[in-house]
mmCIF file of the N, C-alpha and C atoms, coordinates in Angstrom:
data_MODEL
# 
_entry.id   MODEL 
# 
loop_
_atom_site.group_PDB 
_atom_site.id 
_atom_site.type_symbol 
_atom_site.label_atom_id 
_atom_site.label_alt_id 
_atom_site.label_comp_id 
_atom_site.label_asym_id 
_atom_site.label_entity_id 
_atom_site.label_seq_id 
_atom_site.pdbx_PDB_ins_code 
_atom_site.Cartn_x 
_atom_site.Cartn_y 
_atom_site.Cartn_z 
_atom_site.occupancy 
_atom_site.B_iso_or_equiv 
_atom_site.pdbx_formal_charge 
_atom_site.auth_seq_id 
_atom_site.auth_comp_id 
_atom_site.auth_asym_id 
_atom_site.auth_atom_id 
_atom_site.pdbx_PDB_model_num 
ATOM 1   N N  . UNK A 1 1  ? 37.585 6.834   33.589 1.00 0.00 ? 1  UNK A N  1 
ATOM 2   C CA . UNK A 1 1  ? 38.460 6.261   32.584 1.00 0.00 ? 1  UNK A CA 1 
ATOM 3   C C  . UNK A 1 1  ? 38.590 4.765   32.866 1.00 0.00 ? 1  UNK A C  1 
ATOM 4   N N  . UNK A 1 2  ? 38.276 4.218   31.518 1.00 0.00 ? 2  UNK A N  1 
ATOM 5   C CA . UNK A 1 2  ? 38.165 2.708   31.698 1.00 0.00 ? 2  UNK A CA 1 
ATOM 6   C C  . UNK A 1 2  ? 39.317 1.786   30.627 1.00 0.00 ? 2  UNK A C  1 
ATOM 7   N N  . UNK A 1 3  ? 39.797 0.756   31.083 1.00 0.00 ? 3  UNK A N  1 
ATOM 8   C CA . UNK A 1 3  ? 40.531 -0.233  29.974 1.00 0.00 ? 3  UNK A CA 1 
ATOM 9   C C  . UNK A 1 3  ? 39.267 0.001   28.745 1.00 0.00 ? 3  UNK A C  1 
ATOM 10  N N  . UNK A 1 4  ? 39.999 -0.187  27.285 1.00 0.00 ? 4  UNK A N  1 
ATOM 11  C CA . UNK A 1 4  ? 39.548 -0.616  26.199 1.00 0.00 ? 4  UNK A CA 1 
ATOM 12  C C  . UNK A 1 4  ? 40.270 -2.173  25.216 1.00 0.00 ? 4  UNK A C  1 
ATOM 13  N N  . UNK A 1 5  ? 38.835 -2.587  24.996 1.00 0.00 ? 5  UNK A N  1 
ATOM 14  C CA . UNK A 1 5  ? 39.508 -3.641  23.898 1.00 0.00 ? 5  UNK A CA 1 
ATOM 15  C C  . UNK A 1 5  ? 39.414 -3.319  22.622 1.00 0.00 ? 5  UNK A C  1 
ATOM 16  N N  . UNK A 1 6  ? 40.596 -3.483  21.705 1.00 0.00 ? 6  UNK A N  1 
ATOM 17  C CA . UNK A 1 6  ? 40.502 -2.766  20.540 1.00 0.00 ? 6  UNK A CA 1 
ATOM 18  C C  . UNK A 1 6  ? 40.873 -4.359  19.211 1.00 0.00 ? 6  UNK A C  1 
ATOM 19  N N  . UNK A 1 7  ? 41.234 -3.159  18.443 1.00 0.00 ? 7  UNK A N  1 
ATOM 20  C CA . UNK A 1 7  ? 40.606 -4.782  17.364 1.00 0.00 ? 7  UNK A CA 1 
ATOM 21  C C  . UNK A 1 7  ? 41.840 -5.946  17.243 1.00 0.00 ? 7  UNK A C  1 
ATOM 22  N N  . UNK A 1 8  ? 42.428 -6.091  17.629 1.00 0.00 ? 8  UNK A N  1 
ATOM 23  C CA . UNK A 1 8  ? 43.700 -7.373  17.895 1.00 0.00 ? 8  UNK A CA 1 
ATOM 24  C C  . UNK A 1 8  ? 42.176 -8.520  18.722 1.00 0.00 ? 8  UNK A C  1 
ATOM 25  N N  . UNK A 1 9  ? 41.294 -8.469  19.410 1.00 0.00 ? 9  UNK A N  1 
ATOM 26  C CA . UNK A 1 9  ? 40.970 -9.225  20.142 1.00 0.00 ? 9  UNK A CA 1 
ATOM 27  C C  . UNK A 1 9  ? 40.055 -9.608  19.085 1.00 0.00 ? 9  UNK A C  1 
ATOM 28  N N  . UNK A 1 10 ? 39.063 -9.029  17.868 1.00 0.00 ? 10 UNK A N  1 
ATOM 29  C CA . UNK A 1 10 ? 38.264 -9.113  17.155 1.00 0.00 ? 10 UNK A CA 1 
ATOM 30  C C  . UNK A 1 10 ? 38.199 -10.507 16.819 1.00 0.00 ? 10 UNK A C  1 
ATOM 31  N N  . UNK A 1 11 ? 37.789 -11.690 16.688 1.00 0.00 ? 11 UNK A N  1 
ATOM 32  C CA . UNK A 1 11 ? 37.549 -13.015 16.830 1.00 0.00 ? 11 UNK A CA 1 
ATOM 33  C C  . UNK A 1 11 ? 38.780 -14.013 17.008 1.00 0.00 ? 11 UNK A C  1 
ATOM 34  N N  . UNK A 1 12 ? 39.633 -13.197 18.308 1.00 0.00 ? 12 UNK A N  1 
ATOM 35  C CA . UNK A 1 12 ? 40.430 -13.977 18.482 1.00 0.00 ? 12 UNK A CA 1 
ATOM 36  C C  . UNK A 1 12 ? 40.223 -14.272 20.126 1.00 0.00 ? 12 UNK A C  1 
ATOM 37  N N  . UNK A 1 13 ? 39.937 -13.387 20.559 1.00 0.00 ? 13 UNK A N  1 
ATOM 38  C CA . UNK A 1 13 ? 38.751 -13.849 21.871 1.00 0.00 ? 13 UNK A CA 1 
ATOM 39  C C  . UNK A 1 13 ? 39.616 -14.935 22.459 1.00 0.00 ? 13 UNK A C  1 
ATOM 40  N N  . UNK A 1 14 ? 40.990 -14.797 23.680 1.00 0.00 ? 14 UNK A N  1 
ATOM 41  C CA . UNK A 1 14 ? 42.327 -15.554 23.930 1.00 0.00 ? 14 UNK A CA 1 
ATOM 42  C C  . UNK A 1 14 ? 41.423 -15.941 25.499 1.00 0.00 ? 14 UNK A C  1 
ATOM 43  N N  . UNK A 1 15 ? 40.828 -14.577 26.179 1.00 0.00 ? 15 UNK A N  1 
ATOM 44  C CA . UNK A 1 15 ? 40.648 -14.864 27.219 1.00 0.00 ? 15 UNK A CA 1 
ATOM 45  C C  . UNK A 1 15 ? 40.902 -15.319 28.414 1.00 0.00 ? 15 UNK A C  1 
ATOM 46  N N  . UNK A 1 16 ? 42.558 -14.832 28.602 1.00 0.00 ? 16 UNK A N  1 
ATOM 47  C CA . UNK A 1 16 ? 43.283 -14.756 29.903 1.00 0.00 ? 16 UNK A CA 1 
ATOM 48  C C  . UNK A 1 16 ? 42.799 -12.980 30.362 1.00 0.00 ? 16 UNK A C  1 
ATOM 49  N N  . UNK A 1 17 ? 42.338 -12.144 29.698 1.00 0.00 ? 17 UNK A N  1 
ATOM 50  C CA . UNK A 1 17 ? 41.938 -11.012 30.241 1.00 0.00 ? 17 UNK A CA 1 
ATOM 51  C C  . UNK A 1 17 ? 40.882 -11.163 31.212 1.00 0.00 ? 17 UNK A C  1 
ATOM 52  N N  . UNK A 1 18 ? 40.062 -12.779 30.847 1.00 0.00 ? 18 UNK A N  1 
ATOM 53  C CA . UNK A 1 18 ? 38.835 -12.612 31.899 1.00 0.00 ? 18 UNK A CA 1 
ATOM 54  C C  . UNK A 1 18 ? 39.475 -13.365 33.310 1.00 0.00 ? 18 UNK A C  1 
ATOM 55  N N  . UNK A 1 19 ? 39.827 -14.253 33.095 1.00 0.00 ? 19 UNK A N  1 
ATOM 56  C CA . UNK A 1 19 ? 40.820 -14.828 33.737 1.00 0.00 ? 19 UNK A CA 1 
ATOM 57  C C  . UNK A 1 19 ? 41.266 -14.012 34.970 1.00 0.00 ? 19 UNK A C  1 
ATOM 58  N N  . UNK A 1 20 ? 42.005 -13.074 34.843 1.00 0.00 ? 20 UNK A N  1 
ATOM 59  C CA . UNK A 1 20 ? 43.017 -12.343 35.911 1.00 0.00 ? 20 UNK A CA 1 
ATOM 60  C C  . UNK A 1 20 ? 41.633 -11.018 36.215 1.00 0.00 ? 20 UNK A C  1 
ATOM 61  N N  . UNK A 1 21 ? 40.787 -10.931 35.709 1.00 0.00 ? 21 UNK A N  1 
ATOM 62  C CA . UNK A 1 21 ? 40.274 -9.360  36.239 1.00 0.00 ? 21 UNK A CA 1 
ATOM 63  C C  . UNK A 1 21 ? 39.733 -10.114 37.571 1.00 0.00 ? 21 UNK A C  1 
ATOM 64  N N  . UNK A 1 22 ? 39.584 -8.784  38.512 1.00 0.00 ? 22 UNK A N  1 
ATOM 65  C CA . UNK A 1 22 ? 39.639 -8.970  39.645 1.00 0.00 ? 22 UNK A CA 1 
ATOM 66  C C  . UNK A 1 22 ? 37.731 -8.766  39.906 1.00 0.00 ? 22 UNK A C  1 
ATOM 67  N N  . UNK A 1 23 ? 37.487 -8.046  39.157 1.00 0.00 ? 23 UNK A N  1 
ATOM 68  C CA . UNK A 1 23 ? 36.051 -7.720  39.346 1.00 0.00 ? 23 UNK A CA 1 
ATOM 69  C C  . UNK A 1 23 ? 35.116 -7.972  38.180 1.00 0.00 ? 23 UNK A C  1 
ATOM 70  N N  . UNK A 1 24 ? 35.697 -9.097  37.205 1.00 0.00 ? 24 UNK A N  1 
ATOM 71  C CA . UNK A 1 24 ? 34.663 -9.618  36.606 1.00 0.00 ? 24 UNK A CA 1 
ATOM 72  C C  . UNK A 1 24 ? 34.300 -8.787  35.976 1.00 0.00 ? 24 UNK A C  1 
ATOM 73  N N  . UNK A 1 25 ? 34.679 -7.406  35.133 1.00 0.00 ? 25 UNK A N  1 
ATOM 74  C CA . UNK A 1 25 ? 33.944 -6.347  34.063 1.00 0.00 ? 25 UNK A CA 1 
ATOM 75  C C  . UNK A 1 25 ? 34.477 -6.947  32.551 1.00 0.00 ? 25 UNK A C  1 
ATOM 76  N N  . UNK A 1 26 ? 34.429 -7.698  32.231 1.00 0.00 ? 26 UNK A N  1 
ATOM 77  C CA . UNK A 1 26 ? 34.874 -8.353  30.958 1.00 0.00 ? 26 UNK A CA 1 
ATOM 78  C C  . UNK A 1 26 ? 33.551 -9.531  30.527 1.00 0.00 ? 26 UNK A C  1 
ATOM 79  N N  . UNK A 1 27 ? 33.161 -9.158  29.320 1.00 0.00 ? 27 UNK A N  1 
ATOM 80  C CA . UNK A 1 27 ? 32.162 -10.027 28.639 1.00 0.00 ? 27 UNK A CA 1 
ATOM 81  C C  . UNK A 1 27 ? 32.256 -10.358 27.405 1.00 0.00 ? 27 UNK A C  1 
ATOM 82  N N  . UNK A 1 28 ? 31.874 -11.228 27.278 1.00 0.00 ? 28 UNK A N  1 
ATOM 83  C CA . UNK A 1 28 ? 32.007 -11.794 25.946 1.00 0.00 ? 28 UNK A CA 1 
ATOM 84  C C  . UNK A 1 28 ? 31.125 -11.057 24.598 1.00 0.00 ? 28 UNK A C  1 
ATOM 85  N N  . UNK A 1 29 ? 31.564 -10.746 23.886 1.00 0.00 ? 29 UNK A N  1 
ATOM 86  C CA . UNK A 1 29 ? 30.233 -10.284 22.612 1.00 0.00 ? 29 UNK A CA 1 
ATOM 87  C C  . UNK A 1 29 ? 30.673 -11.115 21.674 1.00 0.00 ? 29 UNK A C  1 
ATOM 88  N N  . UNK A 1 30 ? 29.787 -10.937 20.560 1.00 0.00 ? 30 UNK A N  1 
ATOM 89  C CA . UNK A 1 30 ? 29.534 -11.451 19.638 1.00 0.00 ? 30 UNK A CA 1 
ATOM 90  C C  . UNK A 1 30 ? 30.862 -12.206 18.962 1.00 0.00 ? 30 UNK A C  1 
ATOM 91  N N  . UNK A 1 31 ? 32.031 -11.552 18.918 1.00 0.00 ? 31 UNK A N  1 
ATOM 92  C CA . UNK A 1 31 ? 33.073 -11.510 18.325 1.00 0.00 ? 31 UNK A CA 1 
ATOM 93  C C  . UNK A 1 31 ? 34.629 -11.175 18.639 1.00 0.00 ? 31 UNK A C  1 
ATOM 94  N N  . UNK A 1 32 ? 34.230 -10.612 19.940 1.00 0.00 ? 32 UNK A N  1 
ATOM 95  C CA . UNK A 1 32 ? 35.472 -9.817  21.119 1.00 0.00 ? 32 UNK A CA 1 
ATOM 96  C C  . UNK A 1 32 ? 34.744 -9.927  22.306 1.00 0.00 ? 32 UNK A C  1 
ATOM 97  N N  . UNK A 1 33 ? 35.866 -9.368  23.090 1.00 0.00 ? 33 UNK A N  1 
ATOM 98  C CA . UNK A 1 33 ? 35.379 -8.992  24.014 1.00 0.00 ? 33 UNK A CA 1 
ATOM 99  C C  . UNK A 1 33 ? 35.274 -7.303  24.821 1.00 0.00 ? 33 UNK A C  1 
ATOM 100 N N  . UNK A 1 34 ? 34.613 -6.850  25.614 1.00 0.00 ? 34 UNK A N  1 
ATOM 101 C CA . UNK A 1 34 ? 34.116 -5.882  25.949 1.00 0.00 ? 34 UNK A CA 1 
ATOM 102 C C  . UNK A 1 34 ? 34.556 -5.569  27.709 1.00 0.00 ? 34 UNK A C  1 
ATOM 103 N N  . UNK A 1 35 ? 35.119 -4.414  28.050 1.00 0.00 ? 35 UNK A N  1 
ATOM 104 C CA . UNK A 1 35 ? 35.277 -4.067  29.392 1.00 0.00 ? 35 UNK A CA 1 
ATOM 105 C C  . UNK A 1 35 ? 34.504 -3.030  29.734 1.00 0.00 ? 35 UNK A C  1 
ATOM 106 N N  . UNK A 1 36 ? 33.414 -3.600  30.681 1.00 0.00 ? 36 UNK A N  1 
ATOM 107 C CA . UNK A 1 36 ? 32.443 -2.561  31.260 1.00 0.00 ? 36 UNK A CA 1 
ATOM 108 C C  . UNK A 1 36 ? 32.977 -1.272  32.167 1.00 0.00 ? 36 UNK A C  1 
ATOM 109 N N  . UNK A 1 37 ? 33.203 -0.212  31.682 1.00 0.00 ? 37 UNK A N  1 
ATOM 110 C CA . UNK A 1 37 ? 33.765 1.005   31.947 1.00 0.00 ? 37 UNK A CA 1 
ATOM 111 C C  . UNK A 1 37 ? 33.029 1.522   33.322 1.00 0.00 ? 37 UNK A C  1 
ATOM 112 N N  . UNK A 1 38 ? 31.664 0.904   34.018 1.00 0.00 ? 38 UNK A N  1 
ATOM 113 C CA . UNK A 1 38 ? 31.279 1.245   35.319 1.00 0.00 ? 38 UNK A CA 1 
ATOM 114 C C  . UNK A 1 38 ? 31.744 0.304   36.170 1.00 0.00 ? 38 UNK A C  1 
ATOM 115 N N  . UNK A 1 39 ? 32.446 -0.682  36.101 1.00 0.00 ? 39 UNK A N  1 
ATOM 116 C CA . UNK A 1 39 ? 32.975 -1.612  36.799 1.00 0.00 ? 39 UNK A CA 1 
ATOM 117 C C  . UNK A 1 39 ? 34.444 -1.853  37.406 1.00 0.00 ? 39 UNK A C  1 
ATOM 118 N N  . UNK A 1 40 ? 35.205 -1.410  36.244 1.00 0.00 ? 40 UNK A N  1 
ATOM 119 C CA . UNK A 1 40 ? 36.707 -1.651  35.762 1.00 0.00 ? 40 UNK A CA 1 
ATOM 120 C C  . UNK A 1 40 ? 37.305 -0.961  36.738 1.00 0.00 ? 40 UNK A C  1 
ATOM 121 N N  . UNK A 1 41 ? 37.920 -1.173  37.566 1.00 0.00 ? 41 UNK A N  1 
ATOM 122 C CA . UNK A 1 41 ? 38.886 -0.590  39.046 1.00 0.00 ? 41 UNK A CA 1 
ATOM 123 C C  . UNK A 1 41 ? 40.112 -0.206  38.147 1.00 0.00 ? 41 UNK A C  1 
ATOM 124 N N  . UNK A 1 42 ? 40.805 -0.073  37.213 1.00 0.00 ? 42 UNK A N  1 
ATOM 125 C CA . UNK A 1 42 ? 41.682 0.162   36.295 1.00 0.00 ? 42 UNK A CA 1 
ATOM 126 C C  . UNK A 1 42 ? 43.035 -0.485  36.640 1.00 0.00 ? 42 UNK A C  1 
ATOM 127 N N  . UNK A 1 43 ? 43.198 -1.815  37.532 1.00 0.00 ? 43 UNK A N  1 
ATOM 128 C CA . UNK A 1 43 ? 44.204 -2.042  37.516 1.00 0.00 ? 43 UNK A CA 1 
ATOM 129 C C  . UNK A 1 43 ? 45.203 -2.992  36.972 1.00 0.00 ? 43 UNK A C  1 
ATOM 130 N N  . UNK A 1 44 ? 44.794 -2.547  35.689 1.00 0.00 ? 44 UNK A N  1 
ATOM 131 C CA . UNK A 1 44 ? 45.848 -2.996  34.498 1.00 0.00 ? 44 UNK A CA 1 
ATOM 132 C C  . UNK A 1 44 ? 45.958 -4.606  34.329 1.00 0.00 ? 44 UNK A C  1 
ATOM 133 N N  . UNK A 1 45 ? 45.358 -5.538  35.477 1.00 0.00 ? 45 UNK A N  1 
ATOM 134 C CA . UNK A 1 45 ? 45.881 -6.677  34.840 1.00 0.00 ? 45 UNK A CA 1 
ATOM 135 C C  . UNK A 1 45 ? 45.365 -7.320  33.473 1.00 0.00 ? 45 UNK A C  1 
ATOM 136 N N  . UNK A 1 46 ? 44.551 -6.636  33.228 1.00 0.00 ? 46 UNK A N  1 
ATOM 137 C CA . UNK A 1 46 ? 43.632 -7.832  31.588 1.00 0.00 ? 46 UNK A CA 1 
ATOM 138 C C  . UNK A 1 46 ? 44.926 -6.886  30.478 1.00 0.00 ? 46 UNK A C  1 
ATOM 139 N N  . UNK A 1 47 ? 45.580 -5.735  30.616 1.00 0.00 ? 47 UNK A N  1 
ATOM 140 C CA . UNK A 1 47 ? 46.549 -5.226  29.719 1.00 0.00 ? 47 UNK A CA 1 
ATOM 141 C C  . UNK A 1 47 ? 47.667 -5.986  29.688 1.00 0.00 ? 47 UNK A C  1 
ATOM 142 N N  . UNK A 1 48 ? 48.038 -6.055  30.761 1.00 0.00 ? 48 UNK A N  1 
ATOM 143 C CA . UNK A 1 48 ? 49.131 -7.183  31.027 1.00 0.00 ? 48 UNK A CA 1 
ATOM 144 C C  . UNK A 1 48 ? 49.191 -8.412  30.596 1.00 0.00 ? 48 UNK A C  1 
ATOM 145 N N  . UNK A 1 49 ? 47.588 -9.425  30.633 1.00 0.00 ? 49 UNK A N  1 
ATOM 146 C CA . UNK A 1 49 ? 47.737 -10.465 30.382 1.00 0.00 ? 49 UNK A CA 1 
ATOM 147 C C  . UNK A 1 49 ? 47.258 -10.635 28.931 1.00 0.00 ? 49 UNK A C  1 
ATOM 148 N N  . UNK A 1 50 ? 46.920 -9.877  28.487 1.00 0.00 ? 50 UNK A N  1 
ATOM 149 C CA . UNK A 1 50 ? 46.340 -10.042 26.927 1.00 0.00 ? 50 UNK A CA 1 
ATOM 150 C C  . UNK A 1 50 ? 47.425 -10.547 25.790 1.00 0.00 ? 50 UNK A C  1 
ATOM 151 N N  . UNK A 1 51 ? 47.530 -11.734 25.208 1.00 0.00 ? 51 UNK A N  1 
ATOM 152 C CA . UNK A 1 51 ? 48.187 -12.365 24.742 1.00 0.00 ? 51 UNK A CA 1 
ATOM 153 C C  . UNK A 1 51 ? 48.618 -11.646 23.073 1.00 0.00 ? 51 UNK A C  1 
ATOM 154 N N  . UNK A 1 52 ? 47.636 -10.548 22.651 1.00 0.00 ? 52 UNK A N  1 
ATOM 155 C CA . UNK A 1 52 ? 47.561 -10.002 21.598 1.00 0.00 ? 52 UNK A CA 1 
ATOM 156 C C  . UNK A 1 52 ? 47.538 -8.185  21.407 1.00 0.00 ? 52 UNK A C  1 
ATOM 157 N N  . UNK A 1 53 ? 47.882 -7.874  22.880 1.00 0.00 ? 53 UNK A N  1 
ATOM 158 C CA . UNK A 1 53 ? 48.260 -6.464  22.896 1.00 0.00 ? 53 UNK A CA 1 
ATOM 159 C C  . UNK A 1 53 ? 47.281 -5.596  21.901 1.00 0.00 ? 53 UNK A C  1 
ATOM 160 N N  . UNK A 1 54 ? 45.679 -5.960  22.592 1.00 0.00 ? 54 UNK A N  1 
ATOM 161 C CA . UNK A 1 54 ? 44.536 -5.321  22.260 1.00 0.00 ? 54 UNK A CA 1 
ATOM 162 C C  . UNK A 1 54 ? 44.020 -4.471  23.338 1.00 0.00 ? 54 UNK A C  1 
ATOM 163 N N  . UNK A 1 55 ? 44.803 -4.285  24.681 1.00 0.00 ? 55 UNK A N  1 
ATOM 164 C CA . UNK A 1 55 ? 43.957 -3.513  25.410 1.00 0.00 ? 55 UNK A CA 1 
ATOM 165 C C  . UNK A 1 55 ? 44.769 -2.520  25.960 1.00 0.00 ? 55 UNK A C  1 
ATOM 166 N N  . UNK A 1 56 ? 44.377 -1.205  25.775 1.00 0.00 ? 56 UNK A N  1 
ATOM 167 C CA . UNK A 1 56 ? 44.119 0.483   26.555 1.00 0.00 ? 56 UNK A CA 1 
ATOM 168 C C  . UNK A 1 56 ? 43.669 1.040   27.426 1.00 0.00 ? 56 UNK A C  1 
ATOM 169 N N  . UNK A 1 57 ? 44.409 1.818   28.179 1.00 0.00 ? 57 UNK A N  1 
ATOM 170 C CA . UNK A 1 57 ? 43.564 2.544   28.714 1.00 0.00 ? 57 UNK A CA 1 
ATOM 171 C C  . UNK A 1 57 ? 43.043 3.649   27.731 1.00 0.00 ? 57 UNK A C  1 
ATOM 172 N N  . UNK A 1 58 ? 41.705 3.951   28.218 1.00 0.00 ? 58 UNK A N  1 
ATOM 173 C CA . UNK A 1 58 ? 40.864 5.136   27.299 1.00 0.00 ? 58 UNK A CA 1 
ATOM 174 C C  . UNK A 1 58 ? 41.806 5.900   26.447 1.00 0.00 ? 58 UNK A C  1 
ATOM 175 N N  . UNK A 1 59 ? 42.250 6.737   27.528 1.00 0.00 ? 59 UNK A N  1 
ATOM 176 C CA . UNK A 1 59 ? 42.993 7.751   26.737 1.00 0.00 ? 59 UNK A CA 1 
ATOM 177 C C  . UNK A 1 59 ? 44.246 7.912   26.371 1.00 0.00 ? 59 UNK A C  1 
ATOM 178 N N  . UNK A 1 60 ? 44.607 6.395   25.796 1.00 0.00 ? 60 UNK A N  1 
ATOM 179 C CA . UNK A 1 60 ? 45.672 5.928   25.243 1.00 0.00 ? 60 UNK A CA 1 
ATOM 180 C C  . UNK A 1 60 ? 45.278 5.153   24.005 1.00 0.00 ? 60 UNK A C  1 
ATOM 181 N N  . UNK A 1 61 ? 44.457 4.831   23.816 1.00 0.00 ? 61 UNK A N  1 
ATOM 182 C CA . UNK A 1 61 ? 43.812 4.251   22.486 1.00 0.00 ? 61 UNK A CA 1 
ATOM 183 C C  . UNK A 1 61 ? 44.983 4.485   21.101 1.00 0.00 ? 61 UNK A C  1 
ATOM 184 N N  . UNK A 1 62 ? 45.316 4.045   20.759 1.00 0.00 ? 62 UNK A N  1 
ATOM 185 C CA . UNK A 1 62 ? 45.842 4.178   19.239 1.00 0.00 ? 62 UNK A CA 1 
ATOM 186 C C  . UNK A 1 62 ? 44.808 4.767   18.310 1.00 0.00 ? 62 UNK A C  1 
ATOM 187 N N  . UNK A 1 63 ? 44.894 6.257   17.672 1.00 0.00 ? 63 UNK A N  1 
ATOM 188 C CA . UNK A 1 63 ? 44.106 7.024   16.554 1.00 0.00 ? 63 UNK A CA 1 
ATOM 189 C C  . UNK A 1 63 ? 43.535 6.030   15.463 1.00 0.00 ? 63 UNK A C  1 
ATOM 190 N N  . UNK A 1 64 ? 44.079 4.685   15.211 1.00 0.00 ? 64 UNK A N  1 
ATOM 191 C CA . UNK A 1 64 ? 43.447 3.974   14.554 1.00 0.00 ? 64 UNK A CA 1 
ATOM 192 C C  . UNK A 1 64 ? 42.368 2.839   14.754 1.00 0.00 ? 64 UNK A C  1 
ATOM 193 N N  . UNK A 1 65 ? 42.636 3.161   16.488 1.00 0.00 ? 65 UNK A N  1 
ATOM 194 C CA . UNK A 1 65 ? 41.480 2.027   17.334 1.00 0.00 ? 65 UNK A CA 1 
ATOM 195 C C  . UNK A 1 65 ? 40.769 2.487   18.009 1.00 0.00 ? 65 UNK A C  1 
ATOM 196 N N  . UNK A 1 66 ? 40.350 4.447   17.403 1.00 0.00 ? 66 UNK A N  1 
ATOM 197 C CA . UNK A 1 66 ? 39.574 4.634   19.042 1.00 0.00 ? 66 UNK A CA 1 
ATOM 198 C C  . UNK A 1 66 ? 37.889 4.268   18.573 1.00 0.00 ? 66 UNK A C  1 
ATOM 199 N N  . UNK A 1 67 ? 37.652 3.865   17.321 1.00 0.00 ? 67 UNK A N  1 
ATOM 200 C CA . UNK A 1 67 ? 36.455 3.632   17.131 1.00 0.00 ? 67 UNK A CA 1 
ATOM 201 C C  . UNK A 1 67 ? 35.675 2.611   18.164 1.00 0.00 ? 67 UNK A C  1 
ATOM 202 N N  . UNK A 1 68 ? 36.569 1.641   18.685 1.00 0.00 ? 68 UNK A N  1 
ATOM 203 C CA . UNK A 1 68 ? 36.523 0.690   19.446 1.00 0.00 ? 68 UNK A CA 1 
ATOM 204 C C  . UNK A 1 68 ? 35.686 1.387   20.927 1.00 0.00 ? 68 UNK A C  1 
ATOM 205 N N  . UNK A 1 69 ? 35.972 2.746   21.857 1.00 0.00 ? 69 UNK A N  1 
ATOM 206 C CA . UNK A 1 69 ? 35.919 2.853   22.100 1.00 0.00 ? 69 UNK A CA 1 
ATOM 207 C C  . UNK A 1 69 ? 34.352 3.351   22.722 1.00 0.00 ? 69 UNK A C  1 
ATOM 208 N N  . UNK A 1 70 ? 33.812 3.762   21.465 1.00 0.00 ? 70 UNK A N  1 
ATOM 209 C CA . UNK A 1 70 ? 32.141 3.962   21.336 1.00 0.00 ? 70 UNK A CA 1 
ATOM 210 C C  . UNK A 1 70 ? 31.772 2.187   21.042 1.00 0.00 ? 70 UNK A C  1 
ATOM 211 N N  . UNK A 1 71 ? 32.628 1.588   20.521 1.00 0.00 ? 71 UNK A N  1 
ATOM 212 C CA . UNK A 1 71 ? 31.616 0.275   20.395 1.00 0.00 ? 71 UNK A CA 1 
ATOM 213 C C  . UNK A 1 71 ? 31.530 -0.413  22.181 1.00 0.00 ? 71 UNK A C  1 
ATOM 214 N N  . UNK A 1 72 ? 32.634 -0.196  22.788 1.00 0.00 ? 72 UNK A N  1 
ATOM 215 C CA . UNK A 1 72 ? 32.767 -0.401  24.250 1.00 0.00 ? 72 UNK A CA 1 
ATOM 216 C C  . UNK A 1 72 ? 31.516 -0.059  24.658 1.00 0.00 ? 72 UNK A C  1 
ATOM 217 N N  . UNK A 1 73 ? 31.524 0.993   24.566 1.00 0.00 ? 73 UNK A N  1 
ATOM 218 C CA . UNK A 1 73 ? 30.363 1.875   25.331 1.00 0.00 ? 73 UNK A CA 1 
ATOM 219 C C  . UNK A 1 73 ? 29.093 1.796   25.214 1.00 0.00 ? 73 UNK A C  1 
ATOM 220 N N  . UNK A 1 74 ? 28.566 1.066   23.747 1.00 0.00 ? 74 UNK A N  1 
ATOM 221 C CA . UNK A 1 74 ? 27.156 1.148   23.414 1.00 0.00 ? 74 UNK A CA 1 
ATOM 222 C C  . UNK A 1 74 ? 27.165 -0.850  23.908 1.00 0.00 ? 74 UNK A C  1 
ATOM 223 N N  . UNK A 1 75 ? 28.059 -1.190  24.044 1.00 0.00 ? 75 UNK A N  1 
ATOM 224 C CA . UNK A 1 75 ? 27.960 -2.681  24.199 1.00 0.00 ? 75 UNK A CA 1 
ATOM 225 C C  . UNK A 1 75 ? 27.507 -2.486  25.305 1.00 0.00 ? 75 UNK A C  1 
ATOM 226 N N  . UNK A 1 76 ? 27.691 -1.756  26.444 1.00 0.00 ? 76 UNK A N  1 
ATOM 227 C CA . UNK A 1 76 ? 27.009 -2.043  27.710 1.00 0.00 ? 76 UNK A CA 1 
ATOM 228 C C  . UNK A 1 76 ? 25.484 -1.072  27.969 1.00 0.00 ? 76 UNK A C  1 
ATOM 229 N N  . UNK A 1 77 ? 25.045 -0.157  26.861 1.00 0.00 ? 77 UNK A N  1 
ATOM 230 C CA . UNK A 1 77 ? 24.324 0.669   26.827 1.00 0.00 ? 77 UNK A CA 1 
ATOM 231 C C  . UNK A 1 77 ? 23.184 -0.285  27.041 1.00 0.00 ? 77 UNK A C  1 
# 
């Protein structure tokens, strides 16, 4: 179980989430950004610091953002 970025970050891309992660699993895409789910030690700080209350853990996703969650996933595929 990994943090998710969901669509609040969608080209608003604030980037204090990359900032505070401790292990660097945060990348930039096209339009957001992306937390690499083999990397992510889960300890909450990019949730904390996210200026736009776009990020989850997995299995907390909001039913209207879990689409986000396969786009996570194929972003690092």
């Amino acid at each position: 179980m990994a943090f998710v970025i969901t669509s609040p970050c969608k080209d608003e891309k604030a980037a204090e989430c990359i900032e505070v992660c401790p292990v660097d699993c945060i990348e930039e895409g096209k339009d957001m950004f992306h937390i690499d789910p083999d990397v992510c030690i889960e300890c909450g700080a990019c949730e904390a610091a996210c200026p736009v209350q776009a990020i989850y853990m997995e299995d907390e996703v909001p039913e209207t953002e879990r689409e986000y969650i396969g786009e996570n996933k194929a972003f690092f595929e």
